[in-house]
KOLPA-201394 format. One line per 8 residues: number of its first residue (from 0); for each residue x, y, z of N, C-alpha, C. Coordinates in steps of 0.02 Angstrom, whole numbers, plus 50000, padded with zeros to 5 digits. Layout:
N
NUM = X/Y/Z/X/Y/Z/X/Y/Z | ... $
END
This chain:
339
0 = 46069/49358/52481/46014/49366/52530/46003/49441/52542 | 45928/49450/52544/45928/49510/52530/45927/49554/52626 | 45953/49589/52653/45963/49642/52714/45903/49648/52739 | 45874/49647/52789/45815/49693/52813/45838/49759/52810 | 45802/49801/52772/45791/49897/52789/45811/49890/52844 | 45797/49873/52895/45796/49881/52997/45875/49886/52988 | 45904/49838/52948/45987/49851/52961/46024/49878/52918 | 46011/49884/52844/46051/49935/52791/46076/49981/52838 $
8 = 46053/50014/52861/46086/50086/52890/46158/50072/52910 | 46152/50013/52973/46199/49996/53003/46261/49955/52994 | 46237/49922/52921/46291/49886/52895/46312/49925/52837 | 46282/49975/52800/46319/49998/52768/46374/50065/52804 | 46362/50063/52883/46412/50095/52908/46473/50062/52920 | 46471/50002/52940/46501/49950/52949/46556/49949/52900 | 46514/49919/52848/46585/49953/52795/46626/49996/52758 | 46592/50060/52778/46639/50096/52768/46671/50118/52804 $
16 = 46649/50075/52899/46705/50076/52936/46757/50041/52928 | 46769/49978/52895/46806/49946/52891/46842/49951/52807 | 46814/49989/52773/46849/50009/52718/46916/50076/52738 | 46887/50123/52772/46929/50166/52816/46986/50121/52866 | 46975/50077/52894/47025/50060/52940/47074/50009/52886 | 47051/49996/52841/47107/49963/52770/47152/50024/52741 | 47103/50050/52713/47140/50157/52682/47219/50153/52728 | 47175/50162/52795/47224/50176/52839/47276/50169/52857 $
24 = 47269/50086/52874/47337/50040/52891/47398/50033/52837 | 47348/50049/52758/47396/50027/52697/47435/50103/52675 | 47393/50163/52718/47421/50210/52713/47481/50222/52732 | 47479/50198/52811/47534/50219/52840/47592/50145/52835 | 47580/50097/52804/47621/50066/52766/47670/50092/52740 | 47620/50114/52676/47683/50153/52623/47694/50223/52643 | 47674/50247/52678/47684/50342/52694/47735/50325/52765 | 47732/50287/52812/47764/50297/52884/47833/50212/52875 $
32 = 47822/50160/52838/47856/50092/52829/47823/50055/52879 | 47752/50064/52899/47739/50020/52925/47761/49939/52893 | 47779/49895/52929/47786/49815/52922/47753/49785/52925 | 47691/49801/52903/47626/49739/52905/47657/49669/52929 | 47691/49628/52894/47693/49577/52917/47752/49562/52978 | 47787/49600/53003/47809/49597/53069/47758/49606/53105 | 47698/49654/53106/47646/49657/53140/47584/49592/53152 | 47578/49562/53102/47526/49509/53086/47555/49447/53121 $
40 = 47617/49442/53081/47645/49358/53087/47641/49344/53172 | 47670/49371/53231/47649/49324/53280/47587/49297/53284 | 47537/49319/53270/47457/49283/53288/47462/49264/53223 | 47480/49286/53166/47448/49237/53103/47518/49195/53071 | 47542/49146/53129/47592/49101/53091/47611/49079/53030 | 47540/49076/52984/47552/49032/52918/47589/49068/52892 | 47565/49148/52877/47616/49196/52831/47697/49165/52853 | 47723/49160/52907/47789/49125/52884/47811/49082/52856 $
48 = 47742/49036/52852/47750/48948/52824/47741/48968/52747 | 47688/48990/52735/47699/48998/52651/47748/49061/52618 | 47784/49088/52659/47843/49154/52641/47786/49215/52632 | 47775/49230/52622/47708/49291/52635/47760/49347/52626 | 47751/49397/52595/47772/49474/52591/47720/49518/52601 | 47782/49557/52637/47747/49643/52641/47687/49644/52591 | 47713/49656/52524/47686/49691/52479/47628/49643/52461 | 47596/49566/52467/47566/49519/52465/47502/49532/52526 $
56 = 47513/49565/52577/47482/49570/52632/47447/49628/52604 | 47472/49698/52589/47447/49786/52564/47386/49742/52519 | 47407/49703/52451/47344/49674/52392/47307/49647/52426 | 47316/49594/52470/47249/49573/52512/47208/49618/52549 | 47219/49672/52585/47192/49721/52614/47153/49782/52577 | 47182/49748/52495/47171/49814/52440/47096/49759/52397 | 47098/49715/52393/47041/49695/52376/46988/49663/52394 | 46954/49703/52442/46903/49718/52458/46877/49632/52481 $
64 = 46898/49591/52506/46884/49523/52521/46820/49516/52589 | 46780/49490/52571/46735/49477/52633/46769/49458/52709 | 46830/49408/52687/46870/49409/52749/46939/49433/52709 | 46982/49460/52741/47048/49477/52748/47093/49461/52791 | 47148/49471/52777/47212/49455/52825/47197/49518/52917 | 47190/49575/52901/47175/49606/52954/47125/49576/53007 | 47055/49560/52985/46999/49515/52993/47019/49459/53047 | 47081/49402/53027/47132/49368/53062/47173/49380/53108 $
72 = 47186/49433/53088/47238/49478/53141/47201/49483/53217 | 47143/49547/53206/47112/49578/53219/47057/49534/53295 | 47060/49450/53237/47004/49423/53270/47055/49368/53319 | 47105/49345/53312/47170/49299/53352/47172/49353/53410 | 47205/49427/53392/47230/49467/53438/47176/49478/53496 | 47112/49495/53475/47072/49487/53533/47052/49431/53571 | 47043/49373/53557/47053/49302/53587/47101/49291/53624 | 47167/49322/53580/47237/49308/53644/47232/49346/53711 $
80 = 47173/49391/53669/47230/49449/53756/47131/49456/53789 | 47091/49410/53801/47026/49415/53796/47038/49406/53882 | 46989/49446/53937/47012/49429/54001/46950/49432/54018 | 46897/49415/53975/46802/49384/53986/46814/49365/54058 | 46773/49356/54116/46742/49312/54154/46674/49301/54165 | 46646/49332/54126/46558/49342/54106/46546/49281/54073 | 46517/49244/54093/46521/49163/54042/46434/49166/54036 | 46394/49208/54058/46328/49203/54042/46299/49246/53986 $
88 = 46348/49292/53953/46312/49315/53899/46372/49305/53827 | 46350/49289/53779/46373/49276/53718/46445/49320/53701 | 46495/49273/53684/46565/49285/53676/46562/49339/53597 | 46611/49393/53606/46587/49432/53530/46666/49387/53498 | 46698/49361/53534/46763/49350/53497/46791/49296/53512 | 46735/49250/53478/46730/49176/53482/46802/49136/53419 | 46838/49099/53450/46885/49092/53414/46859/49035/53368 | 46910/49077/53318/46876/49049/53229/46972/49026/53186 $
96 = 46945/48963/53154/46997/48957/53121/47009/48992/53046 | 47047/48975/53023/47050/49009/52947/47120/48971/52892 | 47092/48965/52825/47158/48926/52787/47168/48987/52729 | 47230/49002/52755/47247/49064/52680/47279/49028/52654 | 47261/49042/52590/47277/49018/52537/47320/49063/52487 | 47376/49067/52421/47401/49096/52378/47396/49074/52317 | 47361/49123/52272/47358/49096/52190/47384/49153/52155 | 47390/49122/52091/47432/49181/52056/47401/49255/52030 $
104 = 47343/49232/52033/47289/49270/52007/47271/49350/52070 | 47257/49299/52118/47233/49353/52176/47260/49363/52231 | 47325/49317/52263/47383/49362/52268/47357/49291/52364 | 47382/49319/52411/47352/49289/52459/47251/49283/52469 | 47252/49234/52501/47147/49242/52533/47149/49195/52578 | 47094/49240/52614/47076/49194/52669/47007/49135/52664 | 47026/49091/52676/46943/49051/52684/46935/49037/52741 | 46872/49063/52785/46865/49040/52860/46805/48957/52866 $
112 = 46838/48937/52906/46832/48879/52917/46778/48877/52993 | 46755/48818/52997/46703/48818/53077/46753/48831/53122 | 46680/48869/53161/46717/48900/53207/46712/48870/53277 | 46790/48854/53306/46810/48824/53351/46771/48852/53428 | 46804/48812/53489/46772/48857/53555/46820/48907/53577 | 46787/48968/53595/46824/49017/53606/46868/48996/53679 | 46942/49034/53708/46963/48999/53755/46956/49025/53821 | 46909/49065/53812/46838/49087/53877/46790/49038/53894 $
120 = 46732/49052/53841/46688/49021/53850/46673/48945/53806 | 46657/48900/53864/46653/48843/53831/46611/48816/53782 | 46640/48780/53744/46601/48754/53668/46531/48694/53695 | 46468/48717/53712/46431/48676/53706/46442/48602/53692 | 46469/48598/53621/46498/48523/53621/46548/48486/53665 | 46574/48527/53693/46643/48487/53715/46611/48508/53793 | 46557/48524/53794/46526/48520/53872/46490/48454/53882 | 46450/48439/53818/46420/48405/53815/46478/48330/53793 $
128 = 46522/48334/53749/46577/48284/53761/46604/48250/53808 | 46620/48296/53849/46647/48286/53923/46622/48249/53954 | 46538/48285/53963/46491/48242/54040/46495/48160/54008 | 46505/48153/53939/46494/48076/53919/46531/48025/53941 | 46612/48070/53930/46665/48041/53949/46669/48049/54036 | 46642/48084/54045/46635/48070/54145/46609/48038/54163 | 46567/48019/54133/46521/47949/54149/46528/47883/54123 | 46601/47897/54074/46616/47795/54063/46670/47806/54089 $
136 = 46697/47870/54155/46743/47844/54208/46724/47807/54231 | 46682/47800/54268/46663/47787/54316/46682/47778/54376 | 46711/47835/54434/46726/47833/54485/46721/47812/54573 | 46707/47781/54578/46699/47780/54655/46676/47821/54679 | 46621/47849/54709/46573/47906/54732/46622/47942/54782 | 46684/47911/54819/46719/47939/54873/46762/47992/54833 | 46763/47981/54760/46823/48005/54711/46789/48062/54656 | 46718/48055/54670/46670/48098/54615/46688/48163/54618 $
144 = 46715/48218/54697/46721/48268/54664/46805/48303/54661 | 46840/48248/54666/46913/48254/54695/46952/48291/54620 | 46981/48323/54645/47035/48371/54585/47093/48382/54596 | 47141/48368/54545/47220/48376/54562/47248/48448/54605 | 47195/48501/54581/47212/48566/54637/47189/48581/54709 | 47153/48525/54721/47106/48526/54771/47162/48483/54833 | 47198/48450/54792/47244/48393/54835/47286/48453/54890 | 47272/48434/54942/47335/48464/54996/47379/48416/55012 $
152 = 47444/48449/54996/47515/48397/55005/47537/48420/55082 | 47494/48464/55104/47511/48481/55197/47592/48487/55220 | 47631/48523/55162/47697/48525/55162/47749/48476/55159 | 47721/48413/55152/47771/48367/55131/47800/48365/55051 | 47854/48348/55053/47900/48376/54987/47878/48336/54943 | 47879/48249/54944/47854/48215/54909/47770/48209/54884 | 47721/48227/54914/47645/48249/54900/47664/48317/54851 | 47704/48351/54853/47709/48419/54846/47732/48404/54774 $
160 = 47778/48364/54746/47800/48333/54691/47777/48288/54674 | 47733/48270/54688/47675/48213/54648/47627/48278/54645 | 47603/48315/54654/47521/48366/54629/47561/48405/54574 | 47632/48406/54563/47663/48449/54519/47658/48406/54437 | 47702/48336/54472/47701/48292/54419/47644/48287/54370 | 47595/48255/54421/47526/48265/54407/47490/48321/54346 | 47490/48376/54380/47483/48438/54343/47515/48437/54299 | 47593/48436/54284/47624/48430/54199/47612/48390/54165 $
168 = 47599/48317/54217/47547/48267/54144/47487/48277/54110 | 47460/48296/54150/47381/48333/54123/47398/48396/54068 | 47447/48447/54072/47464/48499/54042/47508/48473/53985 | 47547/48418/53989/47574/48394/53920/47569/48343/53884 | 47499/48318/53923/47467/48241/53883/47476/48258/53829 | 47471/48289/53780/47466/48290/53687/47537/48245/53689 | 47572/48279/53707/47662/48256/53680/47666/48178/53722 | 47630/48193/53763/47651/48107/53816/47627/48052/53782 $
176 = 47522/48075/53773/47496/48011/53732/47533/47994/53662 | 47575/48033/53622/47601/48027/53578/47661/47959/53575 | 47682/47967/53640/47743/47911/53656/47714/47877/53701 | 47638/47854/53710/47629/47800/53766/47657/47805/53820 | 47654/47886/53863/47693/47879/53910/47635/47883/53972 | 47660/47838/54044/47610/47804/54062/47628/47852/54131 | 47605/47833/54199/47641/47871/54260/47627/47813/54312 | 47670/47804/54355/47667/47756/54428/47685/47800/54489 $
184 = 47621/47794/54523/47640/47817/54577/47620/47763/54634 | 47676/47781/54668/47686/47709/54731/47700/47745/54815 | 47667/47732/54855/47674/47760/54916/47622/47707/54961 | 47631/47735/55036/47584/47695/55063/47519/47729/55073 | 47462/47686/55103/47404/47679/55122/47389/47763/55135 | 47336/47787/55099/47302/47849/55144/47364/47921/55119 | 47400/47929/55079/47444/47960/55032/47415/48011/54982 | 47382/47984/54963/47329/48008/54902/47334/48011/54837 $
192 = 47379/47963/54845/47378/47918/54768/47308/47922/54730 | 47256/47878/54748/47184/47878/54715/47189/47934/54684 | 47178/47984/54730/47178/48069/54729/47173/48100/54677 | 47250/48072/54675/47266/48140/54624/47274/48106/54547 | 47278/48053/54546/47235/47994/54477/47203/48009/54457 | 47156/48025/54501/47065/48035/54487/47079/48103/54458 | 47097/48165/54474/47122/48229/54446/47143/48230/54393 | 47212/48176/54390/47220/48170/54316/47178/48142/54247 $
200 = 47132/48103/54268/47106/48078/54231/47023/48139/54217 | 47008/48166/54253/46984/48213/54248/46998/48260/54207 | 47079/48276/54229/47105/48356/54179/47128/48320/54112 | 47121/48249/54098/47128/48222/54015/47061/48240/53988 | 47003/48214/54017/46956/48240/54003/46916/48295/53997 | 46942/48347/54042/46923/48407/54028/46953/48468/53979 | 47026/48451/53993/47054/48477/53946/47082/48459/53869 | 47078/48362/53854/47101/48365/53814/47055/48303/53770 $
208 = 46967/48307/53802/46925/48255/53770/46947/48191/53762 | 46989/48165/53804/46996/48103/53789/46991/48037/53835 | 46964/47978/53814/46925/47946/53854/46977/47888/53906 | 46950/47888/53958/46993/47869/54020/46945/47823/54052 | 46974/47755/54050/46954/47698/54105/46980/47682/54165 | 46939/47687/54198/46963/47693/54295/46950/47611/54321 | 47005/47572/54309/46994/47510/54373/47032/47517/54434 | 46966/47509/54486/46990/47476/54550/47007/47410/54553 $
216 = 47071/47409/54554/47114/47337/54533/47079/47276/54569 | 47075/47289/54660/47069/47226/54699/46983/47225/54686 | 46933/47289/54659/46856/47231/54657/46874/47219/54616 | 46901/47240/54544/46894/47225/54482/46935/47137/54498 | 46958/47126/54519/47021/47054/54515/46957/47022/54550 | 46913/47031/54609/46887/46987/54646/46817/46990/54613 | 46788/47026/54575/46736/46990/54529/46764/46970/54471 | 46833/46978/54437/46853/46919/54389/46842/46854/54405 $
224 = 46877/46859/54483/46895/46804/54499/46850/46738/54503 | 46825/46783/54569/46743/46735/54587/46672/46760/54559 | 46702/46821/54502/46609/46842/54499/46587/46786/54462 | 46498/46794/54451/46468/46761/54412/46466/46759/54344 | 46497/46817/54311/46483/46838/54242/46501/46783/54191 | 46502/46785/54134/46499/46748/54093/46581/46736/54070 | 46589/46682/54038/46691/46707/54037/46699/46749/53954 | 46635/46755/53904/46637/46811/53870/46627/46880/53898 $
232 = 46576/46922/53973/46579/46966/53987/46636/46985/54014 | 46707/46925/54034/46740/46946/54066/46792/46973/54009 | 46813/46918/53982/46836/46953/53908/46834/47016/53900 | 46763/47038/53866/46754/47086/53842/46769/47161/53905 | 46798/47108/53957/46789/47190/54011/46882/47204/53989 | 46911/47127/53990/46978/47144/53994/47015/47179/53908 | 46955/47172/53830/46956/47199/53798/46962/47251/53804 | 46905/47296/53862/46905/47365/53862/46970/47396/53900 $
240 = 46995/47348/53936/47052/47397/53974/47120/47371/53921 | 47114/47337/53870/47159/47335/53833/47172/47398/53780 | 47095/47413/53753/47089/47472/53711/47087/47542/53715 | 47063/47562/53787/47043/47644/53839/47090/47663/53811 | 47090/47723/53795/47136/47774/53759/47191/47793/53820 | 47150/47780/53885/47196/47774/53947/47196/47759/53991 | 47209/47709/54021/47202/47663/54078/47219/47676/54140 | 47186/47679/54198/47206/47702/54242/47195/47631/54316 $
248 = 47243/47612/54331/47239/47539/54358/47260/47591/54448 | 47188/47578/54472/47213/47617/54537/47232/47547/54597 | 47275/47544/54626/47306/47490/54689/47300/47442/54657 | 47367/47440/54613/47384/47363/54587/47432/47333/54645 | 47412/47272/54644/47431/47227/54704/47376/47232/54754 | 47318/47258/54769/47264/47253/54822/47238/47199/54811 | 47267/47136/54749/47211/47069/54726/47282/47012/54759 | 47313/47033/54785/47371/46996/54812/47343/46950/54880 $
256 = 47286/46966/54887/47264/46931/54964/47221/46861/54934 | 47202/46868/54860/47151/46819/54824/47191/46758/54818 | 47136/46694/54848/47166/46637/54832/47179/46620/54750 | 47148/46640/54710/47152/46629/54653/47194/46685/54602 | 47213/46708/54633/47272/46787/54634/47269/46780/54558 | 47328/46725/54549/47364/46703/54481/47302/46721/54422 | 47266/46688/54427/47205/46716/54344/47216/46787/54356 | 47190/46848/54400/47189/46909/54391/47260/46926/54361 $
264 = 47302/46907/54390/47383/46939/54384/47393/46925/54299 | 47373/46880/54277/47397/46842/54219/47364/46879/54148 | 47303/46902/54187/47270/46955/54133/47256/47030/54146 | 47312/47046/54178/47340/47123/54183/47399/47115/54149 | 47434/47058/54170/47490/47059/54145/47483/47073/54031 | 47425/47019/54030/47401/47036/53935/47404/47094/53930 | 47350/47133/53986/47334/47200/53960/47387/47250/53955 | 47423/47246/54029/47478/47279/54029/47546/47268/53934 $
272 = 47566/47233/53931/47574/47185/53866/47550/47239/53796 | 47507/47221/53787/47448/47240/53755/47478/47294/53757 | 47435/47354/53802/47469/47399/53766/47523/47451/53769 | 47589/47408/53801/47638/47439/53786/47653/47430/53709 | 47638/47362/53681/47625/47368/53615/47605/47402/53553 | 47535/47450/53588/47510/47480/53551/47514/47556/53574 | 47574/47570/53616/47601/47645/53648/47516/47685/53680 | 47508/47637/53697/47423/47673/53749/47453/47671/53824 $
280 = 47441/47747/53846/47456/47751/53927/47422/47732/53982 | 47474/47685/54036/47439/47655/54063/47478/47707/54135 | 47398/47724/54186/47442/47751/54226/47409/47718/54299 | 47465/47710/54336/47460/47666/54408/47461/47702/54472 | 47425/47663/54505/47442/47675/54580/47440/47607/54610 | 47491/47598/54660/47501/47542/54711/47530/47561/54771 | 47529/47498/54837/47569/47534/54875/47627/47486/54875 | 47646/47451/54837/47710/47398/54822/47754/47474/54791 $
288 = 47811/47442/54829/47883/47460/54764/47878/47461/54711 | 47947/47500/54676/47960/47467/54619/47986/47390/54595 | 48042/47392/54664/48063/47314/54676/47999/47283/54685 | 47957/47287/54733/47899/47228/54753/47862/47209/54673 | 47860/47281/54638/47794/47282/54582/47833/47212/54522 | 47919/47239/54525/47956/47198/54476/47925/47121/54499 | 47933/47097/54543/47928/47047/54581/47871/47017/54549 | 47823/47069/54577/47765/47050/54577/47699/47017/54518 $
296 = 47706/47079/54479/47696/47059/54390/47749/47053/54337 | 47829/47017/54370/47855/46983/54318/47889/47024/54288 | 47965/47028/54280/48033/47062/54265/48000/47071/54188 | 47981/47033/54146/47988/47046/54064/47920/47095/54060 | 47883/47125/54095/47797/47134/54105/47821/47215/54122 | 47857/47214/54203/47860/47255/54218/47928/47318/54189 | 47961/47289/54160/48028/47331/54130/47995/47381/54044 | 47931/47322/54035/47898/47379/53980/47867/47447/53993 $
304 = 47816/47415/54089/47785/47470/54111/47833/47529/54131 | 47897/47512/54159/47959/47563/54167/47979/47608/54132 | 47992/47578/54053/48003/47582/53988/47971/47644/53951 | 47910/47651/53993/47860/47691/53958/47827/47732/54016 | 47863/47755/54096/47822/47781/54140/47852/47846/54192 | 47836/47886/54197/47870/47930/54253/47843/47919/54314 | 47905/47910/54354/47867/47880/54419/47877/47916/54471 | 47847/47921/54526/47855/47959/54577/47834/47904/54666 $
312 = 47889/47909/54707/47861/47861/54767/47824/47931/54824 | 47782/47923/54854/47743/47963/54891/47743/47949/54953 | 47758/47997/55006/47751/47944/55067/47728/48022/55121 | 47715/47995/55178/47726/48064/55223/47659/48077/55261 | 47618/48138/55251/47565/48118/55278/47505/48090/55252 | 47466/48059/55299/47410/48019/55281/47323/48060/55295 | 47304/48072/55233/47258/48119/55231/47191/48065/55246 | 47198/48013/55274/47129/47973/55286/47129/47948/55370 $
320 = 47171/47976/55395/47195/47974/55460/47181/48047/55486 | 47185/48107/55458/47202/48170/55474/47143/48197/55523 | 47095/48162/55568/47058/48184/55594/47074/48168/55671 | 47119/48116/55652/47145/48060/55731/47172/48135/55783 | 47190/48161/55738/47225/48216/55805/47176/48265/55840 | 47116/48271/55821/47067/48301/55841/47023/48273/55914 | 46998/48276/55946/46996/48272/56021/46952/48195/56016 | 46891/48217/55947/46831/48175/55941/46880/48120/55876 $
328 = 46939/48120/55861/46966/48093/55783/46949/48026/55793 | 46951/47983/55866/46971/47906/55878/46903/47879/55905 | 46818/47926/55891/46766/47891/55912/46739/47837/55887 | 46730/47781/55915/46707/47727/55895/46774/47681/55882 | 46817/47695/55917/46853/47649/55879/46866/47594/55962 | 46886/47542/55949/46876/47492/56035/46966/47502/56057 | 46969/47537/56103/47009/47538/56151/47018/47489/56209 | 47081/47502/56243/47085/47467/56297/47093/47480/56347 $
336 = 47041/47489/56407/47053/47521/56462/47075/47533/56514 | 47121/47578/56539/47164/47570/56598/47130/47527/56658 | 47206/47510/56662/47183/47448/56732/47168/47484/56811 $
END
């Protein structure tokens, strides 16, 4: 393709800026011992995976390659240490992958590959990924803008170690979804269990694209139960919480008041089943025990969900109460008046 005139000038400075900064580096290689590849290998790992030498690194830098090993260097090192907060004008050091390759002929090369989202500014796609997957949460409007950092544990030790827990599941889902590892958290009423669920299932999605189904256990049990739907729409709902890449079952046991309890219980219990089978994380909130939960959905049911869950009990203050101490906290509510 042939240059516009408008830019010859500037690209043929270009490279003989970057023919000079090769001269250079390979100069003081062999004139000073520079170590090229003590220098490279932290940001460019592979050179250790395929054994890579010194003298393998100088030939790549020596023939004149559209991309090079420096190129890699050059373009990782500024991404690592990149401290952007300008997210409205175009990233110059948008992170890019690359597969070097070794033949006998031409010694190491690089081939660059599409280029990934830089870890500044966000990748259009995975903006546009996201909002998709936020919307087959589907949350409870009380839960729409709730975030695991946003949670105040108001100095109680146990809140304080559930937003932690929380946070390292979100930060080491890769290794967790790997082993179907699921989380239970159990405390009482007004805790903020929901809470910080909803956070997690958020920071899977934001940080690691992956798709998360949110049931509210007691409507979900009481339109199984008594809704109208069809007994294929119901199916196909308890299909979907069999398959969600991650399930998030918020106040199991809230369907415990249903006369017809037993059908709901019996097909959590599948799902639950299901997929400890297929190592898919299932993560809970209730305000039962662990004893009550054993009880509750069945010693052989519940020793899988154990099997596969880090759990945490929550208790202390109650953040849906926290206004009661305020002068106006108890308006509207019917009292009884001194005699």
């Amino acid at each position: 393709m042939r240059v516009p005139e408008l830019y010859s000038e500037t690209l043929a400075a270009c490279r003989t800026q970057r023919a000079n900064e090769r001269t250079q580096i390979i100069g003081e290689s062999q004139t000073h011992g520079l170590d090229l590849l003590s220098l490279m290998s932290p940001s460019i790992f592979e050179l250790a995976d395929i054994e890579a030498t010194n003298a393998e690194i100088i030939q790549n830098l020596s023939n004149h390659w559209p991309v090079d090993l420096l190129d890699v260097y050059n373009h990782r090192t500024d991404c690592e240490n990149c401290t952007r907060t300008d997210y409205d004008t175009e990233c110059p050091h948008v992170l890019q992958t690359y597969e070097i390759t070794r033949s006998f002929k031409d010694g190491l090369q690089v081939i660059p590959e599409p280029a990934n989202s830089c870890k500044v500014k966000a990748d259009p796609y995975k903006l546009q990924r996201a909002e998709e997957l936020y919307r087959d949460l589907r949350l409870p409007k009380e839960f729409a803008d709730k975030t695991i950092r946003e949670y105040d544990p108001k100095k109680n030790e146990s809140q304080i170690s559930a937003r932690k827990l929380c946070i390292g599941y979100v930060n080491g889902f890769i290794d967790l979804v790997a082993k179907g590892q699921g989380l239970v958290i159990s405390g009482p009423t007004g805790t903020g269990k929901t809470h910080l669920v909803v956070g997690v299932a958020k920071g899977i999605i934001s940080q690691h694209l992956r798709g998360v189904r949110f049931i509210d256990v007691g409507v979900w049990a009481s339109d199984f139960v008594y809704g109208s739907r069809s007994f294929d729409e119901k199916k196909k709902t308890i299909e979907g919480m069999k398959n969600a890449e991650v399930l998030v079952l918020d106040d199991l046991g809230a369907e415990k008041e249903l006369s017809s309890k037993a059908t709901a219980i019996g097909a959590i219990q599948l799902v639950l089943k299901h997929r400890y089978n297929q190592s898919k994380p299932t993560i809970i909130t209730s305000n039962l025990s662990q004893d009550d939960l054993n009880e509750y959905i069945g010693q052989r049911v519940w020793s899988r969900v154990r099997g596969k869950s880090m759990f945490l009990n929550i208790n202390g203050y109650d953040h849906r109460t926290a206004n009661r101490n305020h002068e106006w906290g108890d308006i509207g509510e019917l009292r009884e008046e001194p005699a």
